[in-house]
N, C-alpha and C positions, 0 to 999 in steps of 0.2 A: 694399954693403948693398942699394942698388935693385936689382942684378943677382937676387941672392942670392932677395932679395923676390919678384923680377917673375914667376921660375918657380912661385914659391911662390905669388903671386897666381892666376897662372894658373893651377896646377893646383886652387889653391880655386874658381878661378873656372870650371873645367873641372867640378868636384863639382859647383859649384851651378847648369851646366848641364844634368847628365847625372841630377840627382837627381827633376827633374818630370818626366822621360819614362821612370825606372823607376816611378815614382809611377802614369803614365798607363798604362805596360804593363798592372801590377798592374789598375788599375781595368775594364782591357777583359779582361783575363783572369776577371774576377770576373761579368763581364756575361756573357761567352758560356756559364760554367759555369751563371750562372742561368737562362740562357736554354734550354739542352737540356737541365736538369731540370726547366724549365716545360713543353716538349714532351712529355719523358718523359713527364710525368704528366699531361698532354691528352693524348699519342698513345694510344687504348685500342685494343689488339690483336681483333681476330678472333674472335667465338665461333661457336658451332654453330649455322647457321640466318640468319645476317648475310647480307644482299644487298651486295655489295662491289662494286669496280669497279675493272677494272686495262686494261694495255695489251698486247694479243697481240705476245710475244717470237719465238714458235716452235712451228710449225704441225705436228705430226708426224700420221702414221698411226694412231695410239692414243692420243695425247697431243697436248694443248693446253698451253701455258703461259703465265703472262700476268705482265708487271712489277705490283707492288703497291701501289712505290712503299716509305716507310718500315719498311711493316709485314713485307714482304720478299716473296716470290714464291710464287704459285701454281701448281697443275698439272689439268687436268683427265682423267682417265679413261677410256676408252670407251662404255659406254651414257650414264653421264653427260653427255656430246657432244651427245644427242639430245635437242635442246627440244622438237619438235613444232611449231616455225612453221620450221625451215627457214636458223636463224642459220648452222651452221657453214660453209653452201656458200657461203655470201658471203665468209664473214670473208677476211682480208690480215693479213700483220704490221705492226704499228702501226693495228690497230682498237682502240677503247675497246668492251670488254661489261661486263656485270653477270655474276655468278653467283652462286651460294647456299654460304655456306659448308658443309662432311660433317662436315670434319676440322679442328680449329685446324692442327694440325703430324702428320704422317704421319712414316713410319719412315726417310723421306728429307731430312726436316725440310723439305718446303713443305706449306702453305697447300692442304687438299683441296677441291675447288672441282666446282660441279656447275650444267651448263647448263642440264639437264632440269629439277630443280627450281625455278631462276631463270625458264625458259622459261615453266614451271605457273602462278607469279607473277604475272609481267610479261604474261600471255596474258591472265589475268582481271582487271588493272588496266588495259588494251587493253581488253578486254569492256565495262568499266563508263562507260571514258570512252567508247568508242560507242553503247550503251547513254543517255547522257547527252545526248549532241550528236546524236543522231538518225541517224547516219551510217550511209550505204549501203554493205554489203559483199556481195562474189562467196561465194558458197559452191555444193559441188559435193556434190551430190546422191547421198550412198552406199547406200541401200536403204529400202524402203516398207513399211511395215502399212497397216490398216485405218483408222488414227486418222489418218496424215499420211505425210511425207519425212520424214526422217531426213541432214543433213550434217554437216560440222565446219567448227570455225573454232579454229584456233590446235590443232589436234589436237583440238578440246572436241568432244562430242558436241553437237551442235544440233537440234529437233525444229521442226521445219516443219509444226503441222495442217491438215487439210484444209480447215476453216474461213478459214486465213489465205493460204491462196491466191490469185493472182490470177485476173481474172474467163476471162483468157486458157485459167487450166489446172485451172480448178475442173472435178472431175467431176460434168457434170449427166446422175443414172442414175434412171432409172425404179423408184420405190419405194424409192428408198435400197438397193439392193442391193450389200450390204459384198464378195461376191467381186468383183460388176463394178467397185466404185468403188478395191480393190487393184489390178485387172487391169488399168486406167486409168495409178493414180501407178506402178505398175513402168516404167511408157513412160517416166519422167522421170531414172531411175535411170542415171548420168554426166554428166546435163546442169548448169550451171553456170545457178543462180539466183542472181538481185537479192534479196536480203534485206535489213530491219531487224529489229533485238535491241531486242525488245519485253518480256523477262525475263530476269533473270539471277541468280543465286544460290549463291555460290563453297563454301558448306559443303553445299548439298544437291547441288551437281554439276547444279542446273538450267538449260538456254539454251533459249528458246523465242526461236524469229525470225518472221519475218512477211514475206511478200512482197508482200500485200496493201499493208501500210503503206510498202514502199519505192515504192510508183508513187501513195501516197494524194494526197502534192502534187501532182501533176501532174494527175491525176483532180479534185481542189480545182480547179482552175485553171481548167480545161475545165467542168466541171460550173459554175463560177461565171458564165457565159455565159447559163447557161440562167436561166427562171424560170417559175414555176407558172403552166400555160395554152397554155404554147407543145406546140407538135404536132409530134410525131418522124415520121420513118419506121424502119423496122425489122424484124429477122429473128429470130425466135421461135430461143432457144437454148437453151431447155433446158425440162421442164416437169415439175412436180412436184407433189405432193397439195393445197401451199397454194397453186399458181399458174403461171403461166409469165414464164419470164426474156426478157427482149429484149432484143439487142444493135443500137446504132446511132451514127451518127457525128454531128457536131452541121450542121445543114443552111446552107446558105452565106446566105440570109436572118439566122441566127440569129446568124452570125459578123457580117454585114455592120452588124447593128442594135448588136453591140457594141463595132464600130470607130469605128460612126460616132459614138458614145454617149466614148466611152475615148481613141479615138485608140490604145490600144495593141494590141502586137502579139497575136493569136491563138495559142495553143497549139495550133490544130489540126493542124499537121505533126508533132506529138513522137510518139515512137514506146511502145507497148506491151512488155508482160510477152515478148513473143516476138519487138520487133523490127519489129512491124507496126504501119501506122500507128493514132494511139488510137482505140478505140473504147473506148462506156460502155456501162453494163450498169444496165435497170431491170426491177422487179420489177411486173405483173401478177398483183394478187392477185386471187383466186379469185371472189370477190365482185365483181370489177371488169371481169371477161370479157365477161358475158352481162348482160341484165335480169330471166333468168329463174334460176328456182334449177337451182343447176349440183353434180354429186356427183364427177364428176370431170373436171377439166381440159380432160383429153388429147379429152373428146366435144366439145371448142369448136374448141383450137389443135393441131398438132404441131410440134415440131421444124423447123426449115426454112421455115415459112410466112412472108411477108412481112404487114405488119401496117402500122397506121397506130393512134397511140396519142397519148392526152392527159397530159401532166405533173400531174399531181395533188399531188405533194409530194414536197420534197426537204428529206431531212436529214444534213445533214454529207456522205460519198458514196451513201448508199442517195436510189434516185431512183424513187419511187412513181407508176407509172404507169395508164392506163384505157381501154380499148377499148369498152365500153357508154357511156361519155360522146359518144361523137362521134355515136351514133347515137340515135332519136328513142326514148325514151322512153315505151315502148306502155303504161303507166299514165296517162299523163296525158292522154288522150280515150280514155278505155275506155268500154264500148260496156254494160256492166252494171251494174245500180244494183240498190240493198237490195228486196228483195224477189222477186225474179226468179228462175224454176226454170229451173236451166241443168243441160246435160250436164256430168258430169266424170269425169277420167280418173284414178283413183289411182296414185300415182305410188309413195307413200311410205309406212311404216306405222309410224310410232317411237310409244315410252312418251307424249309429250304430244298427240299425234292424228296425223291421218292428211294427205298433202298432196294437195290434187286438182286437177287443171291443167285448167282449160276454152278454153284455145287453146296454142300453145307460149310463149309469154309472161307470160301470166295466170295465177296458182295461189292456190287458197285453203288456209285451214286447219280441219279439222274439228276439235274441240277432244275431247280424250280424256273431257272431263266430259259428253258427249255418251250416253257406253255407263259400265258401270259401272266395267270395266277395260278394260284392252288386249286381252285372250283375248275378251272380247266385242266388242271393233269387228272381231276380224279374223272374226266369226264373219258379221259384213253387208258387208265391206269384202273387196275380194282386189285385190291389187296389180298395177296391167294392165286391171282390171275398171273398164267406163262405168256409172257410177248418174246418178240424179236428186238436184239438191242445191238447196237454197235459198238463197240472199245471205241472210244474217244483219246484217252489217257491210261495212261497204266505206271505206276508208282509203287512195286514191289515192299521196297522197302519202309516204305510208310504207311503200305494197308490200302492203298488207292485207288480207286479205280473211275475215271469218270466215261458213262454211255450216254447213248440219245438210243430215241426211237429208229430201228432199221428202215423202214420207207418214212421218210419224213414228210414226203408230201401226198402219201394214202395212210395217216392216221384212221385208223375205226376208233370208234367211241367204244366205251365198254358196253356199252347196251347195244349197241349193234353189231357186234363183235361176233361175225358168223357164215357161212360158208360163202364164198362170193361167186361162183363158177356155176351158175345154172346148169350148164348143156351137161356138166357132170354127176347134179343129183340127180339119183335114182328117182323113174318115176312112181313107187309108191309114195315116196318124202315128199314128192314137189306138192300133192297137195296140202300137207300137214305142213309146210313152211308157209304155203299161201297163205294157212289161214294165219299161222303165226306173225306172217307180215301184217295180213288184214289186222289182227287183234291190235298190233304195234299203232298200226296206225289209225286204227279207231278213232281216238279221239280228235285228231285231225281233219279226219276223213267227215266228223260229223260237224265240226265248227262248218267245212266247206260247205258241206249240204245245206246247211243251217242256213248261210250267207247265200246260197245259189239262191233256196227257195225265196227267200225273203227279197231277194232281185228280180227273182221270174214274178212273183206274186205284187209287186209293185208296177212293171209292166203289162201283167196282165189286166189289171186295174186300171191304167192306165190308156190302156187299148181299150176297153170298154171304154170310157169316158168319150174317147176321138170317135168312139165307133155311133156310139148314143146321139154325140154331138152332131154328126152326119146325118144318121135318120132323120132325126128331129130336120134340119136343112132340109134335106129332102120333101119332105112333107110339108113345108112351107111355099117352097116354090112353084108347085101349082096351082095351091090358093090364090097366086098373087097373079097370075096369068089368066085364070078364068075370070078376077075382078077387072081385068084389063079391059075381056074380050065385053063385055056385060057393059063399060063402059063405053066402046069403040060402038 
């Protein structure tokens, strides 16, 4: 009976071994089923337009392919291939890239996939974050208009204006003259510029870059050395309607006083827009030339000339410089006071008066309320011509000077403007004036004639008629007295 039992024990007790580890199958079987219909339904497949990311399988001639991973495998195409920055010449098997999905499943059943697209993408999310971070990029210079350069970055078109150029390759042209300042940036066309992306804008296809702003720190830097009052040297580089430009380096005084001041290092080694050592660039404005009034530049400075200039003011990198400050100031002991008949030379003849310069320095102003208009100053005034003028006002300190004409009430016109003292010209001149007179008034002289005869010739005509009319009477009245006597 124990015998009997004991297999029988065991084999129960065999069941009630064998019965928690179908129990636990079951239970793990129940988990993995739930488990890859949780996937399932997180895994979301691929649509049209999805930036994906897989791992290059198989490199072909026309064909890329890339593992997907769950979702299953990709192919990419020929033009598709072509980002525009240049990815497929790098790639290897076993690179991770991004692409764009075309196609969820093609007629081969993979996953259509497109670099170019992903390239467009990924080039202007690259744009923004440079753009963002300030960051310096190379770009190479594919062709010039009138407004600027022209390069790419990530294939993108990018517009470089001429305004944002650096001071190295800004064209400084005489009058702004648009072929020459073309015939200038073509010189630049293959060369690789330093740029910063100073605009960007992926629905208008906008990129504006700046090379200006890619060397602006390092121009901050240097420029931070300086301060209002210090004295440059320098070489006149360009000159234009409102001034001229000068380029110079910062003088070893000027470094030494901010060594001695900082203890830090000098930026005066770093190099420029071209690789040369920096130089900065300030603006002489026009007002700031000379002490006298000046109409155009080019009669002070040219191109080329070496200069010595005072720092007048600096804002941000524009560094406003002055060459009349270093030198004396000919208003302030002037040698003329209110009331004083002085020679002057007219210079000028605009709508609010006339300018007259009584040395090269000194200039006054005749005020247009002087004559009744403009047509009447130019009629005592000629531009080149020396009169007689009076201090009216005098305003040292402000450059002023107001005059009138010295005999106000014997104006000469400018055309009559000439000796007025007969019994003093020489008589071989006095004929040679007569006739100058006569010529003058020629025409005058012959309206008169014109008008006399045309009065004498209307009286003369006239008088015949009274004279005609009388004979005729005449000769009537003794017809009438002989028919009298005939009758009598």
């Amino acid at each position: 009976m124990i015998k009997k039992d004991l297999p029988r024990q065991a084999a129960d007790g065999e069941q009630k071994t064998k019965e928690p580890e179908t129990k636990k199958t079951a239970k793990k079987t129940g988990f993995m089923e739930e488990m890859l219909s949780r996937k399932e339904s997180e895994m979301k497949m691929p649509e049209k337009d999805d930036l994906i990311e897989g791992v290059v399988i198989d490199i072909g001639k026309q064909a890329l392919y890339l593992d997907l991973g769950p979702v299953g495998a990709g192919v990419i195409y020929g033009r598709e291939l072509e980002d525009g920055i240049g990815t497929l010449k790098t790639l290897k098997i076993g690179d991770k890239i991004k692409a764009t999905v075309i196609e969820p499943e093609n007629d081969e059943g993979y996953i259509e996939l497109s670099l170019r697209t992903a390239g467009y993408e990924i080039a202007w999310t690259d744009i923004y974050k440079k753009l963002q971070e300030g960051e310096i990029v190379a770009v190479k210079i594919r062709e010039a208009n009138r407004g600027g350069l022209m390069g790419e970055i990530y294939g993108i078109k990018a517009f470089l204006p001429v305004s944002q150029l650096s001071a190295e390759h800004y064209p400084r042209v005489e009058e702004g003259d648009k072929s020459r300042i073309l015939s200038m940036l073509n010189k630049f066309i293959g060369q690789d510029f330093k740029v910063k992306i100073i605009d960007a804008n992926k629905e208008d296809e906008k990129l504006i870059i700046s090379e200006k702003e890619a060397y602006a720190n390092k121009e901050r830097e240097a420029i931070s050395l300086l301060k209002t009052g210090d004295i440059i040297e320098g070489v006149i580089s360009g000159v234009v309607d409102f001034g001229a430009f000068v380029k110079f380096n910062i003088a070893p005084e000027i470094q030494m006083r901010n060594k001695s001041v900082s203890g830090r290092p000098l930026p005066a080694g770093q190099t420029g827009a071209a690789g040369k050592k920096e130089e900065l660039e300030g603006l002489v404005h026009i007002s700031e030339l000379a002490w006298r009034l000046i109409e155009n530049p080019k009669d002070i400075v040219k191109v080329g000339d070496k200069i010595k200039a005072k720092i007048i003011g600096i804002d941000d990198t524009r560094i406003s410089l002055s060459i009349k400050t270093l030198k004396k100031d000919p208003w302030s002991e002037t040698k003329y006071k209110v009331g004083d008949i002085v020679a002057g030379n007219v210079r000028k003849i605009t709508p609010y008066g006339a300018f007259v310069y009584l040395d090269e320095d000194i200039h006054g102003l005749l005020h247009i309320s002087e004559f009744n208009n403009i047509e009447e100053a130019k009629k005592y005034l000629r531009v080149g011509a020396t009169n007689k003028f009076k201090i009216l006002t005098l305003e040292p300190k402000e450059h002023r000077m107001g005059l009138t004409l010295a005999e106000k009430g014997k104006k000469e016109t400018a055309e009559t403007a000439a000796p007025t003292e007969k019994a003093e010209m020489p008589k071989e001149a006095a004929p040679k004036a007569e006739a100058v007179k006569i010529a003058a008034e020629k025409p005058e002289t012959e309206k008169a004639k014109s008008k006399e005869e045309k009065q004498k010739a209307k009286k003369e005509t006239k008088e015949k008629i009274v004279k005609k009319e009388k004979a005729e009477a005449k000769e009537k009245k003794p017809a009438v007295k002989k028919s009298k006597a005939k009758t009598e």
